[in-house]
C-alpha distance (Angstrom), angle and dihedral (degrees) to the residues before:
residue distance angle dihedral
X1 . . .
X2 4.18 . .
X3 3.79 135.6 .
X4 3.90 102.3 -91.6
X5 3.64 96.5 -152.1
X6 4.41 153.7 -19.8
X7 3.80 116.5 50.9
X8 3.77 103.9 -25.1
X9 4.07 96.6 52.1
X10 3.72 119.3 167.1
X11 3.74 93.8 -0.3
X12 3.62 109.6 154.9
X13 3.88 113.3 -119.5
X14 3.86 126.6 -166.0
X15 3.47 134.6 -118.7
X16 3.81 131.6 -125.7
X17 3.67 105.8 -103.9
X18 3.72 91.6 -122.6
X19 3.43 158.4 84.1
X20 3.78 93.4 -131.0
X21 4.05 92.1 73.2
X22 3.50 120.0 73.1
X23 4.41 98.3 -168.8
X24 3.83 110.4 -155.2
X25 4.02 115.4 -97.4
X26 3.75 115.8 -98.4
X27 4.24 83.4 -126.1
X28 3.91 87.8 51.9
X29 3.87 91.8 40.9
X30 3.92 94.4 54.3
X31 3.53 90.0 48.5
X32 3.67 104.6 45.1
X33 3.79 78.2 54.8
X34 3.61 99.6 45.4
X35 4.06 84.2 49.6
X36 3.97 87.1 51.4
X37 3.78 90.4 54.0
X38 4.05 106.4 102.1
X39 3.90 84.6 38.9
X40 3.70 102.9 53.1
X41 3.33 116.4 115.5
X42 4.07 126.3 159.5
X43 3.59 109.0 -106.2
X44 3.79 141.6 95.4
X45 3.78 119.6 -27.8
X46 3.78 132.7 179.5
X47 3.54 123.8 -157.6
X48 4.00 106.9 -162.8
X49 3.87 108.3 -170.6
X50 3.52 91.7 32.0
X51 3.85 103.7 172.7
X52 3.68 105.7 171.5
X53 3.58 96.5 -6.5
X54 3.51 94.1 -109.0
X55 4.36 102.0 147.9
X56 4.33 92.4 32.7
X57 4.53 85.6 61.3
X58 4.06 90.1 38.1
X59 4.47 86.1 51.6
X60 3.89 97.3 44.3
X61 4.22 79.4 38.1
X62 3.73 95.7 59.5
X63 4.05 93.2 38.8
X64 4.32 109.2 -69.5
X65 3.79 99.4 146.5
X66 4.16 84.9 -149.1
X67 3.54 142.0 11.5
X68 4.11 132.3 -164.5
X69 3.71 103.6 -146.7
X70 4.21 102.8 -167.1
X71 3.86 120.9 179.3
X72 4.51 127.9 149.4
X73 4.14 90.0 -151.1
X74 3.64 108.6 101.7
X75 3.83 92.4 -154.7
X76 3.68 85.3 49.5
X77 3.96 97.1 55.2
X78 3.88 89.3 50.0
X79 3.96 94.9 57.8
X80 3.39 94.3 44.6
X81 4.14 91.2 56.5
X82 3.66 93.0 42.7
X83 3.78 83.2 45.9
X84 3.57 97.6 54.0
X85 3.55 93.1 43.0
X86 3.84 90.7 71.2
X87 3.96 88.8 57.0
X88 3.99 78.8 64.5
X89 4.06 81.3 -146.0
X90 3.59 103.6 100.9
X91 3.71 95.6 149.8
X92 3.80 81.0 70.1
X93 3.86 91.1 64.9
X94 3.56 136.8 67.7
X95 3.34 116.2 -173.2
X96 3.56 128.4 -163.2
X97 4.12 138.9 178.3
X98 3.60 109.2 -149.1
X99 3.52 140.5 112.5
X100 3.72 113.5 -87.4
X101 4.11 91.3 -110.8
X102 3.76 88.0 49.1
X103 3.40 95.3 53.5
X104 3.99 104.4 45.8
X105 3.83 88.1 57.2
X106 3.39 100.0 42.7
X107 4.51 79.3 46.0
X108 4.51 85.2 54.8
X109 3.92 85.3 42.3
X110 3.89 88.5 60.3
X111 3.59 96.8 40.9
X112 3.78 86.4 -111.4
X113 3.84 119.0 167.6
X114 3.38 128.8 178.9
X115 4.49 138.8 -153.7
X116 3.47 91.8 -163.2
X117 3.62 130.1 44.8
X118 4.40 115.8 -178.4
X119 3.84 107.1 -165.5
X120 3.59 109.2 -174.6
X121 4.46 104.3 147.5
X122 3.21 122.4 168.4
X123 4.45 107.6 -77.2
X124 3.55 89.7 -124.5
X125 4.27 96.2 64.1
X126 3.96 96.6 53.6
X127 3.60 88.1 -162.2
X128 4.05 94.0 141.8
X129 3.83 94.1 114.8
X130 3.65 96.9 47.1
X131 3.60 97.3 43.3
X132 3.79 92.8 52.6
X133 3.58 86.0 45.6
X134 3.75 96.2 59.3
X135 3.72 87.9 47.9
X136 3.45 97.4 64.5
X137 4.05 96.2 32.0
X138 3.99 83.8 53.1
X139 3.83 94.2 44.1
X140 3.61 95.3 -126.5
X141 3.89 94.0 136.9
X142 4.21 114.5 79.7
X143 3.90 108.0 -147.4
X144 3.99 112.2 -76.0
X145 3.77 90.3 26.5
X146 3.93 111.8 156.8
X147 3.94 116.4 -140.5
X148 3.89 113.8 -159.2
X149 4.06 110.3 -156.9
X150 3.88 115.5 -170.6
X151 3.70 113.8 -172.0
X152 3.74 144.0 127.3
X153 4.11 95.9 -115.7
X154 3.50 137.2 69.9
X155 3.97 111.7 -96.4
X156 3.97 120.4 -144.0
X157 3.71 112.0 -160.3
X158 4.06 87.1 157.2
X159 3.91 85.7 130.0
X160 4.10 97.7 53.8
X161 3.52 106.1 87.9
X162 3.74 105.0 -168.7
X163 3.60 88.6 39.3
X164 4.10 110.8 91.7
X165 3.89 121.2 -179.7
X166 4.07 99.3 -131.4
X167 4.12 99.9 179.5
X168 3.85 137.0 5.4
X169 3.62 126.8 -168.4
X170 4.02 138.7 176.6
X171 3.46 125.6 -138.5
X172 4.15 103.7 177.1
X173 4.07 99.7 -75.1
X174 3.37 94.3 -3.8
X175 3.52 129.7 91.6
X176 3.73 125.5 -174.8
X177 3.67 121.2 -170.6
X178 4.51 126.0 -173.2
X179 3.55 112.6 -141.2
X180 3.51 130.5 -177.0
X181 4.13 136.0 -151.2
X182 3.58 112.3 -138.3
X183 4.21 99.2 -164.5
């Protein structure tokens, strides 16, 4: 697993040692990012299922000035620090252990908003529409902010009306879908 592109290219990243993380695919990586392209801008991102910490080093790598890396998995936590420490910007990261409910109010509490959202939970939990609900309910998103959900089932976010669904993609079981918050 390697930083596709930016600042950080071809730096070797770690996996969770464990059958509970499923990292996303280089292939699936370089084209969520290639998707994110015209959106990319270089603020605040949050990456909520974090897992090794993969898409939080490939933001600050291709200019995010910050990124909230949030996991619960103990094992999890640990790669992403010792994965972040190879970037040799930590001040970039903030890395927190939490559950992902936890963390998005404690995020409102601190008057936290975030441009880019990474939602990558575990397929089993199908907890897309509710996190993305608490997001906007919470205020975490600033206006224009780009969600990216990766999951292997179809989302319906028919009932969010400043949410709008602005590219969907494939990739074998894996489905990744751009959304964006319109404030």
């Amino acid at each position: 697993m390697k930083v596709v592109s930016g600042k950080f290219r071809g730096l070797n990243l770690k996996a969770v040692p464990t059958n509970n993380t499923r990292p996303t695919s280089s292939k699936v990586k370089e084209a969520v990012f290639s998707m994110l392209s015209p959106y990319m801008v270089d603020g605040v991102a949050l990456d909520l299922f974090a897992g090794t910490g993969s898409l939080g080093i490939e933001a600050v790598s291709r200019g995010y000035e910050k990124v909230y890396l949030v996991d619960k998995a103990y094992k999890a936590i640990n790669t992403i620090k010792e994965n972040i420490e190879k970037t040799r910007e930590e001040d970039s990261f903030v890395v927190i252990k939490s559950a992902a409910t936890e963390a998005l109010k404690k995020f409102a509490e601190d008057g936290i908003k975030f441009d880019l959202v990474f939602l990558d939970p575990p397929y089993r939990m199908k907890i897309t529409e509710q996190i993305i609900k608490d997001l906007v309910e919470q205020d975490l998103l600033s206006s224009g902010a780009i969600i990216v959900d990766e999951t292997d089932y179809a989302v319906d976010l028919s009932d969010f009306e400043r949410i709008d669904l602005i590219k969907e993609k494939s990739y074998k079981d894996t489905r990744v879908a751009l959304y964006q918050f319109g404030g």
